[in-house]
C-alpha positions as CSV (number, residue, x, y, z in Angstrom):
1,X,69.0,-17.0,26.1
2,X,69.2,-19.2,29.6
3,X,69.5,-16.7,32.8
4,X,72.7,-17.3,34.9
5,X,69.9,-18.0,37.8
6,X,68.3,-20.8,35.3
7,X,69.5,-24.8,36.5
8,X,70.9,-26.5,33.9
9,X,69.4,-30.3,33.6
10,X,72.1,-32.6,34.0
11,X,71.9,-34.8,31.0
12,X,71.6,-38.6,31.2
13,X,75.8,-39.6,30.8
14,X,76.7,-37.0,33.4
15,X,74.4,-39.2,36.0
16,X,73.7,-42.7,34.8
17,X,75.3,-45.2,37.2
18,X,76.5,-42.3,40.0
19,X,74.5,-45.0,42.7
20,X,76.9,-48.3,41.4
21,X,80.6,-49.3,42.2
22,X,80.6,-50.2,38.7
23,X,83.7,-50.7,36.3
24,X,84.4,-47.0,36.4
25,X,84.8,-46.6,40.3
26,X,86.7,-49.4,40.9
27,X,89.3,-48.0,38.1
28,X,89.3,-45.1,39.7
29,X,90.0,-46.3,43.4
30,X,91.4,-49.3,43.1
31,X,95.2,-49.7,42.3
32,X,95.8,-51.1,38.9
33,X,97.3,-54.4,40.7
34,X,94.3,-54.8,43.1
35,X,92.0,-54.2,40.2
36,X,93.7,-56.6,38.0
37,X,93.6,-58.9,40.4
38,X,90.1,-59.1,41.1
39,X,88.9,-59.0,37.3
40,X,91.0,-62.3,37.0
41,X,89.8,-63.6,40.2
42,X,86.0,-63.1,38.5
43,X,86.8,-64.0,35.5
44,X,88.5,-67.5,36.1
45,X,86.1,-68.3,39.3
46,X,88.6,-68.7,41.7
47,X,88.6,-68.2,45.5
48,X,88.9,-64.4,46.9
49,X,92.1,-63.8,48.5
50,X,91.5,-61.8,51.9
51,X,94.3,-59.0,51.2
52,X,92.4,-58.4,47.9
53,X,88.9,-58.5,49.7
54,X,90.3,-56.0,52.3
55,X,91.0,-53.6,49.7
56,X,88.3,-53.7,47.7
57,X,85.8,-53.6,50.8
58,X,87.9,-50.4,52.0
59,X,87.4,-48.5,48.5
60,X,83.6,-49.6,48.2
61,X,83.1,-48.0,51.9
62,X,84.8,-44.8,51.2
63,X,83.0,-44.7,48.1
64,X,80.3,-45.2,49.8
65,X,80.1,-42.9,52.4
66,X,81.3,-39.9,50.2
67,X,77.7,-40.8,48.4
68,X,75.9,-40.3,52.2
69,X,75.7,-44.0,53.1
70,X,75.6,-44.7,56.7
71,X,74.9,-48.9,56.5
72,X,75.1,-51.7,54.0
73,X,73.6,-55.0,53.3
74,X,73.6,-58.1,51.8
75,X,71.2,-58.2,49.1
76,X,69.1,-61.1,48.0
77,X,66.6,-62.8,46.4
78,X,64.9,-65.3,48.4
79,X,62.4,-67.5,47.8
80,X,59.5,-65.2,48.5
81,X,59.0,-63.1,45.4
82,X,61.2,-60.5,46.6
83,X,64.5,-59.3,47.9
84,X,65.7,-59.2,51.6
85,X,68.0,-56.9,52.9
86,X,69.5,-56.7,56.7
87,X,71.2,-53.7,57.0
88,X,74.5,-53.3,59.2
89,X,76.4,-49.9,60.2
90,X,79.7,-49.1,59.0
91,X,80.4,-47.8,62.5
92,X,82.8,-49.4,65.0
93,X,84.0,-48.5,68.3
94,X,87.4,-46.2,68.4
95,X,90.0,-46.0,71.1
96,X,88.6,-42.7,73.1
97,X,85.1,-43.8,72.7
98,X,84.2,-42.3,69.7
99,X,83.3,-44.5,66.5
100,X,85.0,-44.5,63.2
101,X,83.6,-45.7,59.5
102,X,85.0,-49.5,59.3
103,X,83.9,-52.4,56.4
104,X,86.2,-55.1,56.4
105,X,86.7,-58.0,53.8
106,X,85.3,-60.9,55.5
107,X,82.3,-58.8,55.8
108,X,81.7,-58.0,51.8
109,X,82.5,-61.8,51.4
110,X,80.4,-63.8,53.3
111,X,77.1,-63.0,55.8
112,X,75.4,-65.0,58.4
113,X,71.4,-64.0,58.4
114,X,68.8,-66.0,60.3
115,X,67.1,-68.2,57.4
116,X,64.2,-69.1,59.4
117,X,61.9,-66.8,58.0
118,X,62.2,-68.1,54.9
119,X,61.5,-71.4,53.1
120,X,64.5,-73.5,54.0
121,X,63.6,-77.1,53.3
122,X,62.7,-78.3,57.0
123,X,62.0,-77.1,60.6
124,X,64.2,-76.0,62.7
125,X,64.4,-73.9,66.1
126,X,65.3,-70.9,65.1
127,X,68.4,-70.6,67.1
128,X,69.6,-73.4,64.6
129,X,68.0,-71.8,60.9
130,X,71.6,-70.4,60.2
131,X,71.5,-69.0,56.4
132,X,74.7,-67.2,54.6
133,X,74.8,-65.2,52.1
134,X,77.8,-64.9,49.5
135,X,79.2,-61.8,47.6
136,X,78.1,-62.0,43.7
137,X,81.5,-60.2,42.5
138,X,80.0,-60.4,38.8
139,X,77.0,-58.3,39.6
140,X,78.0,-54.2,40.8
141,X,77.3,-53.0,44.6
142,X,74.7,-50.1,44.5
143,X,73.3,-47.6,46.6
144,X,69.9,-47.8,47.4
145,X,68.4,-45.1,50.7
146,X,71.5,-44.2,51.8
147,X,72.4,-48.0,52.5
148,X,75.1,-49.9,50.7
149,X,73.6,-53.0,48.9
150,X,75.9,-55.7,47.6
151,X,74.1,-58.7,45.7
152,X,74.8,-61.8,47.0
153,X,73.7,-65.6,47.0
154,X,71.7,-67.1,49.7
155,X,72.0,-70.7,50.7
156,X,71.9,-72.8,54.2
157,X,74.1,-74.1,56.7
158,X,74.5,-77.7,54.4
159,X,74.7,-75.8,51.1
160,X,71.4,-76.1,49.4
161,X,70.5,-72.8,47.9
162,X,67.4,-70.8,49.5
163,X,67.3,-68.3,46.7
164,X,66.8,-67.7,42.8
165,X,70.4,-66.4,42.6
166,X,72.2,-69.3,43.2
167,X,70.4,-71.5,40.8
168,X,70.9,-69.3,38.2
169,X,74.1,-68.6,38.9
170,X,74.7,-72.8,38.7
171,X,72.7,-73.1,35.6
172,X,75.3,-69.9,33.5
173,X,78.0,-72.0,34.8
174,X,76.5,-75.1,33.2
175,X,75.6,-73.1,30.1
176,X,79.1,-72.0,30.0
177,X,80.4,-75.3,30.1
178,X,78.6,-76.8,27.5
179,X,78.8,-74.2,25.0
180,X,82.5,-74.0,25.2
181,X,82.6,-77.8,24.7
182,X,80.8,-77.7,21.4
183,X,82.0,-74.3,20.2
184,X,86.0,-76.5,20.7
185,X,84.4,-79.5,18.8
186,X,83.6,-76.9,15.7
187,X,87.2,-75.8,16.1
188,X,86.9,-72.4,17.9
189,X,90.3,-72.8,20.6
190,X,90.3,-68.9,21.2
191,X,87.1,-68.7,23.4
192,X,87.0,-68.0,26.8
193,X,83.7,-68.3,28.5
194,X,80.3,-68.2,26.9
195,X,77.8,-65.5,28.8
196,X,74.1,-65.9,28.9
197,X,72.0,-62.5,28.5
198,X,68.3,-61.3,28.9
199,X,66.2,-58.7,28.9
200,X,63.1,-58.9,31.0
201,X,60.3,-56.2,30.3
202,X,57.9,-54.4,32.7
203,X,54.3,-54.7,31.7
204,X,52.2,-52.7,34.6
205,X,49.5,-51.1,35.4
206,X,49.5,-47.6,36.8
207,X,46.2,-47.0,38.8
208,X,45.4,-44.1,40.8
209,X,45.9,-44.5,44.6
210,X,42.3,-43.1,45.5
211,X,40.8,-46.2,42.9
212,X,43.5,-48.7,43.9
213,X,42.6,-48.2,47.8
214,X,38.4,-49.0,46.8
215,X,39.5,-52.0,44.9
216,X,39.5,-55.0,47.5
217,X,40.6,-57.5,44.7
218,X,43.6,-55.3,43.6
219,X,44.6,-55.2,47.2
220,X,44.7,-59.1,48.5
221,X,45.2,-60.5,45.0
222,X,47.2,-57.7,42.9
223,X,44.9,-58.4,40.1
224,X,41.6,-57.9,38.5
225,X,38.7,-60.5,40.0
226,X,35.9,-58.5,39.2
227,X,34.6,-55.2,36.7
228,X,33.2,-54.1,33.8
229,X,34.5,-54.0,30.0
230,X,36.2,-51.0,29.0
231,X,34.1,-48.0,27.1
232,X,33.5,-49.0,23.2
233,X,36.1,-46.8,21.4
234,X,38.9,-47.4,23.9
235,X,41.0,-49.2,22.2
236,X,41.2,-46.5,19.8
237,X,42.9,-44.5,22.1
238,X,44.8,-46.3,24.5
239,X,46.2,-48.8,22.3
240,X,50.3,-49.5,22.0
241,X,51.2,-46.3,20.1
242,X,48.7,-43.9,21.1
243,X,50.2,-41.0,22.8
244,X,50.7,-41.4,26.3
245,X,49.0,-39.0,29.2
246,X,50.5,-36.4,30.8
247,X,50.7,-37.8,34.3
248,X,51.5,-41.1,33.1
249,X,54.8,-39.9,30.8
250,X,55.4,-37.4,34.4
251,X,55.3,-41.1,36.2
252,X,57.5,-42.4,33.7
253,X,60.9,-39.7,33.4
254,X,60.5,-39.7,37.2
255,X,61.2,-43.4,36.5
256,X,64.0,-43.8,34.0
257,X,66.3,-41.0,35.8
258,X,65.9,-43.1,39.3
259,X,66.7,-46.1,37.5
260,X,69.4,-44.5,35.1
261,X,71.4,-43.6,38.6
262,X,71.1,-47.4,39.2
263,X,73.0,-48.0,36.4
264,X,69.9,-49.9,34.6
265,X,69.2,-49.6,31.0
266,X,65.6,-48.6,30.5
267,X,65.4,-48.4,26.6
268,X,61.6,-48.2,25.4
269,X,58.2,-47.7,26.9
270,X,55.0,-47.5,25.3
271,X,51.2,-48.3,26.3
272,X,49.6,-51.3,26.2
273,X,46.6,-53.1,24.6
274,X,44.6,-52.6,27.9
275,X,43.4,-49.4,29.9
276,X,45.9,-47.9,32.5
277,X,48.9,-50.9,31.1
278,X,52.0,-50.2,29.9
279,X,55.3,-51.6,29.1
280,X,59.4,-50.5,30.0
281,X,61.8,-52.7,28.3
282,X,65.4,-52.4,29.3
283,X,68.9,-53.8,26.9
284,X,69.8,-57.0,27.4
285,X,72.3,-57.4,29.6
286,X,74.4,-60.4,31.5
287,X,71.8,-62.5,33.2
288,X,72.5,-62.1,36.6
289,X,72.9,-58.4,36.2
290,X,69.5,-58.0,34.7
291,X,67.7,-60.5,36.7
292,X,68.8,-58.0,39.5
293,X,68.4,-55.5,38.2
294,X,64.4,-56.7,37.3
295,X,64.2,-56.9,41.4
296,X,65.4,-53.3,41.7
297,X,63.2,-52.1,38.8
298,X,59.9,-53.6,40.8
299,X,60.8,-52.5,43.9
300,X,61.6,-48.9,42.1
301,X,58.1,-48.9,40.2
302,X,55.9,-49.0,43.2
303,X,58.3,-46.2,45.1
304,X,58.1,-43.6,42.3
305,X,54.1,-44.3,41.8
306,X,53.8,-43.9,45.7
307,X,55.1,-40.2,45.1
308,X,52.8,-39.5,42.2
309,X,49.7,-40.9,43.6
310,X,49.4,-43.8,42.1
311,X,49.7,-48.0,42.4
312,X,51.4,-50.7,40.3
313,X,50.5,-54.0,39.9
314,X,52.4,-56.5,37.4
315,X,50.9,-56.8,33.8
């Protein structure tokens, strides 16, 4: 029999997707006009009215702060290999000096970061490298360290796009398009819209910190450039359903619950065919959701591996 002094463990519904202004949320602090309004404003890819922005930028920041966060950012993906983030406070200056929380509409919708530090088609002074960045309504806000991330696209001052957001975005659109055309020449009047999905799996390796940090070509190149074969009989042990270690399947639960808060669907993981590689496979999912959610999952890997000693590097 549990003691009354014994925690319960919350089970996976009770916190999967506490860190996302998902579906849920915006039910539940939006009114049912507001809400409306922006699901056919999504839907039908129209332009966001600003009295609609306003009030969905004022229930993201009170959502937001009642979850501890203290800045947010416009998330994106440029063309580096990784996302960029510049964060901004949600303060602003009161009457009698003091500061109060503040997030307006005009700053969910649209950003102006310097895009000089990244690949922007030319040279510029940086004074002129203006970049923007556009909300992705489609794809759900999150928390991430106590900072507000909303994704959004990334493109320059004459609209060609300086990310791997907006091409994809472009290409579902196009997707869209077509399919609806043939699915009306077989007769089909009903449908709406035609959505792309994917699932992108995780194959890694998990290395321990002490071995990573001697290994110079793991280091500058994030892959193997020298070693020796593995031990004769490995692959009898460490092959894609052998049972998987103890600090490895500790690595791994620290994962899933840090990415089930995130709202992302981590489904299977297994070993794989090599020593130290493995694999985390997540549902499909829209593609611009799980594309982003692939970014987060990365950047997630190499945090949780930090905290149990270990390194990552892509398999």
């Amino acid at each position: 029999m549990m003691k009354e002094t014994e925690m319960k463990t919350p089970c996976v519904p009770e916190y999967f997707g506490c860190l996302v202004f998902d579906d849920r949320v915006m039910r539940a602090r939006l009114s049912a006009d507001t809400y409306h309004s922006l699901k056919k404003t999504v839907k039908e890819g129209q332009r966001l009215d600003s009295t609609l922005a306003d009030a969905v930028a004022k229930a993201m920041k009170d959502w937001a702060t009642e979850q501890g966060a203290t800045h947010f950012t416009h998330w994106f993906q440029p063309l580096t290999g990784i996302t960029a983030e510049k964060h901004d406070s949600f303060i602003s200056l009161a009457p009698d000096g003091g500061v109060i929380m503040d997030f307006s509409g005009k700053e969910l919708i649209k950003g102006e970061p310097d895009a000089s530090s990244f690949p922007s088609g030319g040279l510029r002074a940086t004074f002129e490298a203006r970049g923007y960045t556009a909300w992705d309504p489609t794809s759900p806000a999150f928390i991430k360290d106590k900072t507000l991330c909303i994704p959004t696209a990334f493109c320059s001052y004459s609209g060609e796009a300086l990310d791997k957001k907006t091409p994809l975005l472009r290409s579902m659109q196009a997707l869209n398009k077509q399919a609806l055309r043939i699915l009306k020449l077989f007769g089909n009047e009903e449908v709406k819209y035609v959505r792309t999905s994917v699932g992108p799996e995780q194959e890694y390796f998990l290395i321990d910190r002490q071995m990573y940090e001697k290994r110079e070509d793991l280091k500058l190149c994030g892959r193997t450039l020298f070693g020796a074969m593995p031990p004769k009989g490995q692959e009898m042990d460490d092959h894609y359903f052998g049972a998987i270690k103890p600090r490895v399947a500790a690595y791994m639960a620290d994962l899933n619950e840090a990415l089930w808060k995130l709202g992302i669907l981590a489904k299977t993981e297994h070993n794989e065919v090599a020593p130290a590689q493995h694999e985390l496979a997540p549902i499909y999912t829209t593609t611009n959701i799980a594309t982003d959610h692939n970014q987060l999952t990365m950047e997630i890997m190499q945090k949780v591996a930090s905290r149990h000693g270990a390194a990552t590097k892509k398999g």
